[in-house]
Steps between C-alpha positions, in 0.01 A plus 500: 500500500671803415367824722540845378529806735197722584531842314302771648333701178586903523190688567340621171555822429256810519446785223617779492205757573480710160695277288284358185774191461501423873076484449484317173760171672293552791167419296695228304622338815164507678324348169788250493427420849121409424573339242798261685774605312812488740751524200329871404480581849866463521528677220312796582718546815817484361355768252386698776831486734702622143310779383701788570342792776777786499347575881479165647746258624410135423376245761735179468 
């Protein structure tokens, strides 16, 4: 039996308040949510993390 270690997830990021890309992954992520879509969940985090805020220092 081979075990693999327990990886706690990073908490998914939040939008940026005024920011139209921030909003739009945040819709994306929600629908891929509903619709089970872990892989485009991912996705839409990793987009959200990377999209550049000149004011805002990034959560890691």
């Amino acid at each position: 039996m081979i075990e693999l270690p327990h990886r706690d997830l990073p908490a998914e990021p939040d939008p940026v308040e005024g920011c139209d890309v921030c909003s739009a992954l945040a819709n994306q992520r929600a629908a891929a949510q509903g619709a089970g879509d872990a892989s485009r969940v991912a996705d839409c985090n990793v987009e959200m993390r990377r999209h550049p805020h000149p004011n805002r220092r990034r959560k890691r």
